[in-house]
Residue, then its C-alpha position, 0 to 999 in steps of 0.5 A: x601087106x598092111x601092117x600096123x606097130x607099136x613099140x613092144x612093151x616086156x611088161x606087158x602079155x601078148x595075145x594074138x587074134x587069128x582072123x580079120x573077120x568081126x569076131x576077130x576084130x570084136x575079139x581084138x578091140x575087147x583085149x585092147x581095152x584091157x590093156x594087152x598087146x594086141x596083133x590080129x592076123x588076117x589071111x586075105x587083103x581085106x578085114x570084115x569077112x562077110x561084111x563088106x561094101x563095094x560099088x554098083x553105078x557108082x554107088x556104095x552098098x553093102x555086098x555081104x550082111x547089110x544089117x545087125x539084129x539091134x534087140x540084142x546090145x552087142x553090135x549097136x554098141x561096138x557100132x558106138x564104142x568105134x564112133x558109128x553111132x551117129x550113122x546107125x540108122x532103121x530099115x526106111x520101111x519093113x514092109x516084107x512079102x512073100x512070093x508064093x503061089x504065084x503072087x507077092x503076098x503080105x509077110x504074115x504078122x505074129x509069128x516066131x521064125x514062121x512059126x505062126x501064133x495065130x492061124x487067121x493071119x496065114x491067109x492067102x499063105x496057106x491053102x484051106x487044107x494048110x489051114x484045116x490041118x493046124x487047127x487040128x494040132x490041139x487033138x494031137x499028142x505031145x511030140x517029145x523034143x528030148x535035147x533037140x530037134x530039128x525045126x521043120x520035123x517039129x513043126x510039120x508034125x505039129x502043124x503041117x508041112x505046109x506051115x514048113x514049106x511056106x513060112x519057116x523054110x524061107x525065113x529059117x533060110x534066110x538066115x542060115x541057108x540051110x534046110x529047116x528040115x534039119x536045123x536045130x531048134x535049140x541052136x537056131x531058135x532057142x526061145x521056141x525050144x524052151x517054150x516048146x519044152x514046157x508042153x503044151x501046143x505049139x501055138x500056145x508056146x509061140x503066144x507065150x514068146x509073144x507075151x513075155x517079149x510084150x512084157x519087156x516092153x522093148x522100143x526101138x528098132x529091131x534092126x540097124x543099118x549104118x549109113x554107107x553100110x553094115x561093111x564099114x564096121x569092120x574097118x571103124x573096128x579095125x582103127x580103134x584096134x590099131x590105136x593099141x595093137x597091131x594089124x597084119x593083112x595077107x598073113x595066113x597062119x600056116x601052125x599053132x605050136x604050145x611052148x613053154x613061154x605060151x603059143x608060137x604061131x607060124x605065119x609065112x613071114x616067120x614065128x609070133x610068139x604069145x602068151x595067149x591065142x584067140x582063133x577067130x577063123x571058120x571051122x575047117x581052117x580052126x581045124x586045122x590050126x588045132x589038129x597038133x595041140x587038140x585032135x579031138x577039138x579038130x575033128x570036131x571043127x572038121x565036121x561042120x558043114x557050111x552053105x554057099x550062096x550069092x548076091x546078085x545086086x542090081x542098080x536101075x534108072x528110077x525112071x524105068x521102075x516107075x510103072x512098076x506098082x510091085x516095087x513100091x513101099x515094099x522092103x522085099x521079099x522071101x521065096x519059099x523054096x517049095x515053090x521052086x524059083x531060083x532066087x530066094x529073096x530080094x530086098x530093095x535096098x533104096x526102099x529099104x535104106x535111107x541113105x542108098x535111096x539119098x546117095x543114088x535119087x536117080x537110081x533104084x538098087x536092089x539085090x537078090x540072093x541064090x544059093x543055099x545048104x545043098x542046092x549050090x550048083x547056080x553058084x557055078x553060073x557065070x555072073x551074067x547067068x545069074x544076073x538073067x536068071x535073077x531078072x527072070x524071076x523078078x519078073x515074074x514076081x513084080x513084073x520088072x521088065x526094065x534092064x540094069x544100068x549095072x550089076x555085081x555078083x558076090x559069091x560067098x563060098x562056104x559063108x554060112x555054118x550049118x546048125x544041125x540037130x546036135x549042134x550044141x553038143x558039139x560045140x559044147x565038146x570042142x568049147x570043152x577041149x579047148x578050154x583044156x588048152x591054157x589061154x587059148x579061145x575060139x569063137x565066130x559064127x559056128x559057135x553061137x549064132x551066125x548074126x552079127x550081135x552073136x558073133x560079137x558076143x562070141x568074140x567078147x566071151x573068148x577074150x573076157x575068158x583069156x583075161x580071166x585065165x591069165x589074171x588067174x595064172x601068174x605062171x604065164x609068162x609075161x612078155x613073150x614078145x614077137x619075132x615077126x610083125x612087130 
């Protein structure tokens, strides 16, 4: 167990985080800096959630999220605050296709979650009947979107299921998983939900979120890597955290108890007693934790669904892709769903990052992705399954006929949290009863977005909130201290 201490101070409130995740460790870096006894629990022997490094052909690359949204300021600046900054890097190239009808095809330009602003673009993508059917969207009545509504229903009724099948479904997915057929607009893609509110065409909206973007004149990447990978986060995070708190690995907290001194959290070691609590977990295990002190908070957590899926990463001579034309420049590619192959994308990591292509010149590593919200059943194949049903399609896409010098297959078992129609309102209720609850907050990736920057900015709003609360009540107790782990 890897524990860290610190001499215990009376004077000073405790706060204990539960989950080694980034919200966790985001959460836990923020009370730090506020000056609070810190001790994040982490059930498993390793931080970070679903960031994480690991080595294919002697190489490190990331087998979890490899990059961070960097139009958003709250990953770039943890990346900055732990000493990172050096090592952000860009994508080398963003050249992305699509797989579609049988070819690799251009990503099409100009559009909001595959929501296109300009049909001329869509090209190649859409068939003529796809394309005769968006221009008939300005001779149809407006479709109401009331306090939500799902993304794929929306846009298929505005400008065809062909538009959802071939654009919206693989990038939504991307992201998510999931089924864009049930996605929230509002939770998923927020700025198309507004504009759409507005009226109007749907085109006209995505023009108007191109507009005002242009208008904020934003420079820069839109996304960061970090050189060696997005998974040396958590640990840069995890050692500022240990300057002011402690850290307990393979500690599962087994309860969550009210006292009259604060919280009482039961691990397998014993009982930490605190003055305030910040649960950073997934949502069946926040259910859990919440159901004595917060029924209704935990049947609502208990109601999240979550998407699995695997990463197939593999590492190939350089000199065996050469002949391969499919493989150059681009940055990957997506894969409609529609057109049922098994894979749903794959990025060429040595194209795309610098540095994978600097540590490994002999080598050219890729990876692609299976799996998504209810389509699990190739996530019970065995590795070598998935890595032949994986070469089969690439393939079939690049012509790849070269065999790997090695493989590594990641499954990521309920890694992903569904957002549905109604999302909001649900976490709108379980944020309501929490609050009920004195210095205690949740966050993660069921909350607010499931990138990196908003699982950040969700820890930071838990923690600003439990500081908050106790500056405001003097009747917390101080100093509850520790029974265990310190």
């Amino acid at each position: 167990m890897q524990r860290s201490h610190q001499e215990a101070d009376p004077s000073v409130r405790h706060a204990v985080v539960i989950g080694g995740g980034i919200a966790g460790l985001a959460a836990a870096h923020r009370l730090v800096a506020t000056g609070l006894r810190v001790t994040l629990l982490e059930a498993t022997a390793r931080l970070g959630g679903k960031l994480m490094t690991g080595e294919v052909a002697g190489v490190q690359v990331d087998l979890g999220a490899e990059s961070m949204l960097a139009r958003r300021p709250e990953a770039v600046d943890l990346a900055g605050a732990v000493g990172l900054a050096g090592r952000l890097q860009p994508p080398a190239t963003a050249t992305a296709s699509l797989w579609t009808r049988d070819a690799l095809r251009p990503m099409p330009k100009g559009h909001v979650m595959g929501v296109p602003g300009d049909p001329a673009a869509l090209g190649g993508v859409l068939s003529p009947e796809g394309l005769a059917r968006i221009a008939e969207e300005r001779e149809l009545t407006p479709t109401p979107v009331g306090d939500d509504v799902a993304v794929g229903a929306y846009v298929a009724d505005r400008l065809g299921r062909e538009v959802v099948d071939r654009l919206v479904e693989p990038l939504l997915g991307g992201v998510y998983a999931g089924d864009a057929y049930r996605i929230s607009m509002r939770a998923a893609v927020p700025q198309l939900f507004e504009a759409v509110k507005e009226g109007g065409p749907l085109l006209d909206a995505v023009r108007r979120i191109q507009e005002r973007a242009a208008a904020r004149q934003q420079t820069g990447p839109v996304f960061q890597g970090i050189e060696g990978g997005i998974g040396t986060l958590p640990d840069a995070v995890a050692d500022a955290v240990r300057g002011g708190g402690a850290i307990l690995t393979e500690t599962p907290v087994l309860g969550l108890t009210r006292t009259d001194a604060g919280w009482a959290v039961r691990t397998d070691t014993g009982v930490i007693t605190a003055d305030a609590v910040v649960l950073a977990t997934p949502a069946w295990s926040a259910s859990a934790l919440l159901a004595a002190e917060s029924p209704a908070a935990s049947a609502e957590l208990a109601g999240v669904e979550y998407a699995s899926m695997a990463l197939v990463t593999l590492a190939f001579r350089r000199s065996d892709i050469e002949p391969y034309e499919a493989l150059r420049g681009r940055s990957g590619f997506l894969v409609p769903p529609v057109d049922g192959r098994t894979i749903k994308a794959s990025t060429f990591s040595s194209n795309k990052w610098q540095w994978v292509a600097d540590a490994a010149p002999d080598l050219f590593v890729l990876r692609t992705s299976v799996g998504r919200y209810g389509e699990e059943d190739h996530l019970h194949r065995e590795d070598g399954e998935l890595v032949a049903v994986s070469l089969r399609d690439l393939r079939a896409a690049t012509g790849l006929a070269a065999r790997p010098v090695d493989s590594e297959v990641t499954r990521w078992i309920g890694g992903l949290p569904q957002y549905p129609v109604g999302h909001h309102t649900r976490i709108a209720r379980i944020r309501d009863e929490v609050a009920k609850l004195p210095a205690l907050r949740v966050c993660g990736a069921v909350y607010d977005g499931v990138g990196i920057p908003a699982c950040i900015a969700s820890a930071q709003r838990a923690a600003d909130e439990i500081m908050k609360e106790i500056i405001a009540t003097p009747t917390l107790v101080q100093g509850t201290g520790s029974e265990a782990g310190q």
